[in-house]
Kinemage of the C-alpha trace (Angstrom):
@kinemage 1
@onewidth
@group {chain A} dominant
@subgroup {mainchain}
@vectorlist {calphas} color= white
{ca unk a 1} P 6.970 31.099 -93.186
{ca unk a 2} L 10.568 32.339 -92.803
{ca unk a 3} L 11.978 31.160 -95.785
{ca unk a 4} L 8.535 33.116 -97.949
{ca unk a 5} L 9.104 35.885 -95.920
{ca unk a 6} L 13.384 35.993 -96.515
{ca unk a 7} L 12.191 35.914 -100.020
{ca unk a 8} L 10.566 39.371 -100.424
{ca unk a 9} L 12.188 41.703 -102.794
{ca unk a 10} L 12.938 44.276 -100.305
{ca unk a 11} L 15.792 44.719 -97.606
{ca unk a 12} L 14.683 46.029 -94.102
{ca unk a 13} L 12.687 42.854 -92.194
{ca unk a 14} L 11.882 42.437 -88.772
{ca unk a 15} L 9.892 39.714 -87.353
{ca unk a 16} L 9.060 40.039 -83.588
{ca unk a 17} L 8.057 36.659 -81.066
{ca unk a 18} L 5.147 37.644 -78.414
{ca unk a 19} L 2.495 35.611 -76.596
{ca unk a 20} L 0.860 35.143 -74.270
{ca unk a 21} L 4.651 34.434 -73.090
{ca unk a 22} L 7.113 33.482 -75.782
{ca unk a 23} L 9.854 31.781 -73.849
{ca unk a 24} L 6.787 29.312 -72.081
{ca unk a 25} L 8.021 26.981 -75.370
{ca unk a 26} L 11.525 28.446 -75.384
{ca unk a 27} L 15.055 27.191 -75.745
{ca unk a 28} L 18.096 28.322 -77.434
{ca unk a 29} L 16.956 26.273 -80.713
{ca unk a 30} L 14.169 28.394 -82.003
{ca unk a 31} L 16.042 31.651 -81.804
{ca unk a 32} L 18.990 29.765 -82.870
{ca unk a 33} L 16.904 29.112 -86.279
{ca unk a 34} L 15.652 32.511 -86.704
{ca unk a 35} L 19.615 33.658 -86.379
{ca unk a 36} L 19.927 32.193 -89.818
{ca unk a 37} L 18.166 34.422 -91.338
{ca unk a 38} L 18.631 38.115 -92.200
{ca unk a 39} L 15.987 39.825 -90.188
{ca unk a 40} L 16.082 41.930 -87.297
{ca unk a 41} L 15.025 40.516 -84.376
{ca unk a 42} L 12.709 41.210 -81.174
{ca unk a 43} L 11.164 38.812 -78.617
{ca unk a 44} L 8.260 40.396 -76.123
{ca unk a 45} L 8.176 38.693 -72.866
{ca unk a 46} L 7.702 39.017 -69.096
{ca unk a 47} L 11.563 37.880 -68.481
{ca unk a 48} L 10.407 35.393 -65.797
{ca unk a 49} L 11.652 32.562 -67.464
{ca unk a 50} L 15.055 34.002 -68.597
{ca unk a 51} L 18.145 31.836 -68.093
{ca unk a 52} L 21.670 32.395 -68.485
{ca unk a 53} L 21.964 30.211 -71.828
{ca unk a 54} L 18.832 32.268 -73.158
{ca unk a 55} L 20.642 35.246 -72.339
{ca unk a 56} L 23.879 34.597 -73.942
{ca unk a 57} L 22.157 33.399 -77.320
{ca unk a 58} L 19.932 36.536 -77.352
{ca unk a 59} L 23.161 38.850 -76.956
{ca unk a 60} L 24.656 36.193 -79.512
{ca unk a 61} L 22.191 36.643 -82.149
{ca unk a 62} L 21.528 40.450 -81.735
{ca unk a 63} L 18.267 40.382 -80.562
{ca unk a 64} L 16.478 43.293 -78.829
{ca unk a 65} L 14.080 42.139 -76.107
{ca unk a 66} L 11.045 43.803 -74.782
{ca unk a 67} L 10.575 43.163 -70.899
{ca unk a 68} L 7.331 43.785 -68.928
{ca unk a 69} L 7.359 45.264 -65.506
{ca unk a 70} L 4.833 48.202 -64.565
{ca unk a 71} L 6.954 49.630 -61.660
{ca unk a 72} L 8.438 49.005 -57.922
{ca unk a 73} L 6.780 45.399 -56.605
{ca unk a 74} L 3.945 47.056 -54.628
{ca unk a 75} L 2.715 48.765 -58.125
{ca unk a 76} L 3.304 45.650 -60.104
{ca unk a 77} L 0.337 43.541 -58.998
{ca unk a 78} L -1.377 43.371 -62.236
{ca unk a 79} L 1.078 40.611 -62.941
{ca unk a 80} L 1.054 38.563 -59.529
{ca unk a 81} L 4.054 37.668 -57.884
{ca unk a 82} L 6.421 37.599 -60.474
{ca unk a 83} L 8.232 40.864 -59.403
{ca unk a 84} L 11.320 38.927 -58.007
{ca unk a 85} L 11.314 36.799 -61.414
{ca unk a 86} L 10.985 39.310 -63.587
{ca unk a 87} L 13.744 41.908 -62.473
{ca unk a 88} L 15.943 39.009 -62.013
{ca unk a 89} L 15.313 38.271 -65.577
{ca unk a 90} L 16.145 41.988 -66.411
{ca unk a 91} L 19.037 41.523 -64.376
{ca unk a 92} L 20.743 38.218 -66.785
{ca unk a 93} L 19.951 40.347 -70.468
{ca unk a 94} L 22.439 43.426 -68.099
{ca unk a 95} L 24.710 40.861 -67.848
{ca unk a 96} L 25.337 39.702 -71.081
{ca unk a 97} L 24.525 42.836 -72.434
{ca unk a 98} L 21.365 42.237 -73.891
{ca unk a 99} L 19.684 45.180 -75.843
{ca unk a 100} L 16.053 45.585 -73.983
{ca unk a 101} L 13.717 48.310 -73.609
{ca unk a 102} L 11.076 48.400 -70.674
{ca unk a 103} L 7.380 48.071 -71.128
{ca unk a 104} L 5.094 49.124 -68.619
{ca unk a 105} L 1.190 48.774 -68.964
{ca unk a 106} L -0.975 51.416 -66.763
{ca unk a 107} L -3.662 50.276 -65.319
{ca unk a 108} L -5.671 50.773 -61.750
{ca unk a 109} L -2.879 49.442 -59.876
{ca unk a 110} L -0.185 52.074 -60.604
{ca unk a 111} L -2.027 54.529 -62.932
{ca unk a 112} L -2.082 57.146 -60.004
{ca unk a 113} L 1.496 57.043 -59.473
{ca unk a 114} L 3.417 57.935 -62.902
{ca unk a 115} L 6.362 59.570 -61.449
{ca unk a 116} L 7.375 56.721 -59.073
{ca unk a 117} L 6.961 54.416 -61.737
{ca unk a 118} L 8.966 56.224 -63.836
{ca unk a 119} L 11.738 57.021 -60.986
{ca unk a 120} L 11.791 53.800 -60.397
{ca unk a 121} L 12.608 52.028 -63.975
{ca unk a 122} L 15.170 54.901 -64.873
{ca unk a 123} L 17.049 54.391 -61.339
{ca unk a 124} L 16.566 51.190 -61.575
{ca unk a 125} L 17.794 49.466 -64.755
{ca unk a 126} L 20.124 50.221 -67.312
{ca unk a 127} L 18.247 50.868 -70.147
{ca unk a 128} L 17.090 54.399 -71.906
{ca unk a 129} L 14.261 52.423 -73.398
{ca unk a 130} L 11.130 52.811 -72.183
{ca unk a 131} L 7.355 51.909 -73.146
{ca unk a 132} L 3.707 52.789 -71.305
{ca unk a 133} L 0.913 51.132 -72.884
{ca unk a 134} L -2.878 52.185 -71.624
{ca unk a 135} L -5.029 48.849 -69.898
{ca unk a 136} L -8.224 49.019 -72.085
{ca unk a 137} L -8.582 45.354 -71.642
{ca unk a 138} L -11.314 43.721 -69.047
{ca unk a 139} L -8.698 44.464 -65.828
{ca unk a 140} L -8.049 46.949 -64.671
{ca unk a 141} L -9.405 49.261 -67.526
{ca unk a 142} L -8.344 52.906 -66.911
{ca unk a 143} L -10.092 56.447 -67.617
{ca unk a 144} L -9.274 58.982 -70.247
{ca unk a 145} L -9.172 61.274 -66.958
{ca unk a 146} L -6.656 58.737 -65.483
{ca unk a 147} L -4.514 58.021 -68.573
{ca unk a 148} L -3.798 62.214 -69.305
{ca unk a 149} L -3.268 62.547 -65.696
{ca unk a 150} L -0.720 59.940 -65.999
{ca unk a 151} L 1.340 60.803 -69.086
{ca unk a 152} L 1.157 64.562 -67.963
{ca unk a 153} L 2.629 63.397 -64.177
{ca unk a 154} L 5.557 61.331 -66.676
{ca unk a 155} L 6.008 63.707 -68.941
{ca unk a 156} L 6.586 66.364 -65.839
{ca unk a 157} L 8.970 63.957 -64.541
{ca unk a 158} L 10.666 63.182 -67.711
{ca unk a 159} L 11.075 66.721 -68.800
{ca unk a 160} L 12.858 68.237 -65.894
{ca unk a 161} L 15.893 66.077 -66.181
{ca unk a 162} L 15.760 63.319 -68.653
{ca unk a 163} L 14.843 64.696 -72.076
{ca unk a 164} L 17.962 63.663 -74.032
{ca unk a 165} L 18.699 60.719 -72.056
{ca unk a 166} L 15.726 58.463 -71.591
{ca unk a 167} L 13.465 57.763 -74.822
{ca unk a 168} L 10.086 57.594 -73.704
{ca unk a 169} L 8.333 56.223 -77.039
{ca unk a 170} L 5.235 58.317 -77.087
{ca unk a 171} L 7.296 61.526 -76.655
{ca unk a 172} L 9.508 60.310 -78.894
{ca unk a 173} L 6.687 59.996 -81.850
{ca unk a 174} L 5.093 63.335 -81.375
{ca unk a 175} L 8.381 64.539 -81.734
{ca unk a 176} L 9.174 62.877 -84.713
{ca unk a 177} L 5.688 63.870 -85.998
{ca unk a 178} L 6.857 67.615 -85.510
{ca unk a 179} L 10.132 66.764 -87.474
{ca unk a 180} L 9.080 64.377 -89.905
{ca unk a 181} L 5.492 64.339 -90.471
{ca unk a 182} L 5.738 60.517 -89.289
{ca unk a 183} L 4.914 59.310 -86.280
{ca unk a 184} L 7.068 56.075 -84.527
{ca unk a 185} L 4.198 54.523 -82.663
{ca unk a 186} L 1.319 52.919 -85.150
{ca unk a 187} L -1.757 54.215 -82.660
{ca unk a 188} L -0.725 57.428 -84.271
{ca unk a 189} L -0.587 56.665 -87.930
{ca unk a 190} L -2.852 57.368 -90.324
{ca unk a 191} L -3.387 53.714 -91.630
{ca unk a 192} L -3.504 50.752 -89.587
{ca unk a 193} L -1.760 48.800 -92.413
{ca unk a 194} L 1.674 48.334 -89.960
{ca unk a 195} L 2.763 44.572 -90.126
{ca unk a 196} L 0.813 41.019 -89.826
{ca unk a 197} L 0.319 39.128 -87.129
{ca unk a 198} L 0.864 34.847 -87.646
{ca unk a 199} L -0.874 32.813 -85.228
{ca unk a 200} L 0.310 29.422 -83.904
{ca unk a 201} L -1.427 27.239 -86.454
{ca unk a 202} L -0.541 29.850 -89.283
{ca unk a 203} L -3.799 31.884 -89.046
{ca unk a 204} L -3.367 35.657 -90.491
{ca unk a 205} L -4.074 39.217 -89.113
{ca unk a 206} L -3.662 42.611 -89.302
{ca unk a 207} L -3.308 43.413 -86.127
{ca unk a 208} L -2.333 41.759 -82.435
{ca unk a 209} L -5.137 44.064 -80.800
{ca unk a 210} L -7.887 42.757 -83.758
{ca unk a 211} L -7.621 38.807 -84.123
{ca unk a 212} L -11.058 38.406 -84.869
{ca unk a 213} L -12.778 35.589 -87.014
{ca unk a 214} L -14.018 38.488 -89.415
{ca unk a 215} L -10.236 40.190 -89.504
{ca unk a 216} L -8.754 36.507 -91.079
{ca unk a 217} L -6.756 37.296 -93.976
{ca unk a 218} L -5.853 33.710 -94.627
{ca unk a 219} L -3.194 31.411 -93.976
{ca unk a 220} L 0.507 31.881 -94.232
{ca unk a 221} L 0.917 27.771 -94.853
{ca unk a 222} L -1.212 28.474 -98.013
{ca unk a 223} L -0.980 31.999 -99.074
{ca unk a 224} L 2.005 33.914 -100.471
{ca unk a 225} L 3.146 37.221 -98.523
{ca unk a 226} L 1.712 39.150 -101.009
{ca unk a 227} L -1.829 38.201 -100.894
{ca unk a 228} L -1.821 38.999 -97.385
{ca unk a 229} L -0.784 42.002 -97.526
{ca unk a 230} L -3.471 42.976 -101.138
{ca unk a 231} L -6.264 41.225 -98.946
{ca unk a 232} L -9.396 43.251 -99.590
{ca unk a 233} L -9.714 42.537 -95.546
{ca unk a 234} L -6.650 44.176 -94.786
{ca unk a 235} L -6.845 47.148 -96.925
{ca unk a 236} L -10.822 47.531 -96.081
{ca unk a 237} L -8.788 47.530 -92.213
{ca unk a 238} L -6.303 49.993 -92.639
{ca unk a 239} L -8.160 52.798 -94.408
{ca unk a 240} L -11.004 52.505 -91.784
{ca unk a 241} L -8.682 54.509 -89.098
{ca unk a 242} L -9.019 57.421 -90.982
{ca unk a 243} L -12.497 57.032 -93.043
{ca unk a 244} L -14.561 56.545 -90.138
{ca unk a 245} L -13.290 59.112 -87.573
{ca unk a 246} L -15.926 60.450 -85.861
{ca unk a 247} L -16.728 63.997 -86.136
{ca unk a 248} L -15.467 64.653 -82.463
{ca unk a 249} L -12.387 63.926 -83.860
{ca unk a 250} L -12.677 65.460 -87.366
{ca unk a 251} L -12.766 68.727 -85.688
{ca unk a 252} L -10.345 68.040 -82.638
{ca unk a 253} L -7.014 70.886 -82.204
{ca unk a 254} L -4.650 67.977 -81.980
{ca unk a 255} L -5.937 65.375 -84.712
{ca unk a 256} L -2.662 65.767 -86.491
{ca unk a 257} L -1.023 63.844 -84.210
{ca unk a 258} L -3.112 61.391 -82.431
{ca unk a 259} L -5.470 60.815 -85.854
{ca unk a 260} L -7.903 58.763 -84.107
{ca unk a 261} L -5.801 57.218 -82.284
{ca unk a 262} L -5.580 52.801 -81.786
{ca unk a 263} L -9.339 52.149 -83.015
{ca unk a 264} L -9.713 49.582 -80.061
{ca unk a 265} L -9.359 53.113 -77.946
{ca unk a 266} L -11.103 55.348 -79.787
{ca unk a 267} L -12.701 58.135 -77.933
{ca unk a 268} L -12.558 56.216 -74.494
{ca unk a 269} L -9.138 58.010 -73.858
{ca unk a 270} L -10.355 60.963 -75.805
{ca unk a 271} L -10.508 63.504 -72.953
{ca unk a 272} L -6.601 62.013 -72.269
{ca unk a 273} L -5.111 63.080 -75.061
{ca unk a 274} L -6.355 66.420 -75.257
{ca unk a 275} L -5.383 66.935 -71.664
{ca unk a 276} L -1.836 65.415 -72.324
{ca unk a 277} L -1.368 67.254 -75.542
{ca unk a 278} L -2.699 70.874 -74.053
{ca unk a 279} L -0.335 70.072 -71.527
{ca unk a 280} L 3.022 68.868 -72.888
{ca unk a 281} L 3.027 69.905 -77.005
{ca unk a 282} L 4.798 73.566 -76.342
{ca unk a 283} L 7.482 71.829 -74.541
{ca unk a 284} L 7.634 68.785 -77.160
{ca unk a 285} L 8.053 71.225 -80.191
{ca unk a 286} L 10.668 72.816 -78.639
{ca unk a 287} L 12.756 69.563 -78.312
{ca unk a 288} L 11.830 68.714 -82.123
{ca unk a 289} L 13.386 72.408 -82.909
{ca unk a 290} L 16.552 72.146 -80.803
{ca unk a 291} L 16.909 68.688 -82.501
{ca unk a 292} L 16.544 70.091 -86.362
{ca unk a 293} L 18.875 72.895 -85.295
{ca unk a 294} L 21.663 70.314 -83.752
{ca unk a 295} L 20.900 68.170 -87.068
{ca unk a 296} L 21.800 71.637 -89.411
């Protein structure tokens, strides 16, 4: 799989480890082997099982590393007791200087408290990184009422003192959507046509939110990288986010920048959104202006 993929004729690769829990069947070997190769690199994973060896290779090997935590211990009970694990986890990439951003799912359990969440990452750890991601899964699903209410109770909190210091992602894209015309978060593309997704025993997909029997695009043991990626599958996939937007959304004020949004969410959060962007665009474009001026 590496060595097809090292052979595509273009320069900018990334390839990116995630579960379940990646380091579960970690040791320094595997990243280790994927240091050989010219790719940048990003492992997803809960941090509970981080060493100091682990550490030191990722810092080694220049790999950026994505660690779960959805606020202080009482609001992180979605994931059990692994509060003390996981921060001391955080706590090893700090010391060898590990790049990491933060990654925080909202659900029930702390989706009516988005400014002590936030408080407490930014006070917290060292990174200006940081990622919210809405529960739509089976636990702990949230509301479209509850997920506005929370990124407009963030976005309060993040705009009153942290606006050019802490990247939140999703402000980030809707500012670079104002800039740019592109967003930096794929729920907000206009394609869902972003990367592939390689399963343990070399299955295919488009997507880690749509691994689904009828989503198989084939096999990366047998088929080349470019198959894949000119799979009927995959292209019928992609332009679906836009071709089958429901009229609700068709005729909704801020369609330019949510465009349908992830299709897994897709008017469940509806009432969200609008909320969120009512709420926070005015302030948003503002930052994309004062950055285009600074940038003249």
């Amino acid at each position: 799989m590496l060595d097809k993929y090292a052979a595509l004729p273009f320069a900018a690769k990334s390839i990116a480890l995630q579960g379940g829990e990646p380091l579960i069947a970690a040791n320094t070997g595997i990243f280790n082997l994927l240091d050989e190769y010219p790719f940048e690199k990003s492992v997803q994973t809960n941090a509970t099982l981080m060493t100091d060896d682990l550490a030191a290779c990722l810092a080694a090997g220049k790999w950026l590393v994505g660690a779960s935590l959805d606020g202080p211990r009482e609001l992180n009970r979605l994931r059990g007791d692994s509060f003390d694990a996981a921060v001391r986890g955080i706590r090893l990439l700090e010391k060898h200087a590990v790049d990491y951003n933060l990654l925080t799912v909202v659900s029930k359990a702390n989706v009516a408290h988005p400014a002590e969440v936030y408080r407490f990452l930014r006070d917290t750890f060292s990174t200006r990184f940081h990622q919210y991601i809405e529960c739509t899964g089976p636990c702990d699903r949230i509301t479209g009422e509850e997920w506005g209410n929370f990124l407009i109770g963030l976005f309060d909190e993040w705009i009153k003192f942290d606006a050019n210091k802490i990247s939140v992602r999703l402000f980030d894209s809707v500012v670079s959507q104002t800039l740019f015309g592109r967003p930096t978060q794929c729920s907000f593309g206009r394609s869902c046509r972003q990367y592939l997704v390689i399963e343990h025993d070399g299955s295919v997909y488009p997507c880690d939110f749509h691994v689904r029997d009828d989503l198989k695009l084939g096999n990366i043991a047998t088929d080349s990288f470019e198959s894949l990626i000119n799979s009927p599958t995959y292209r019928r996939f992609s332009e679906a986010k836009v071709a089958n937007l429901p009229k609700k959304c068709q005729d909704c004020r801020h369609l330019e920048f949510c465009n349908g949004d992830c299709p897994r969410n897709r008017l469940s959060l509806c009432a969200g959104w609008i909320n969120f962007f009512d709420h926070a665009l005015p302030s948003l474009r503002e930052l994309a202006f004062e950055a285009a001026f600074r940038r003249t």
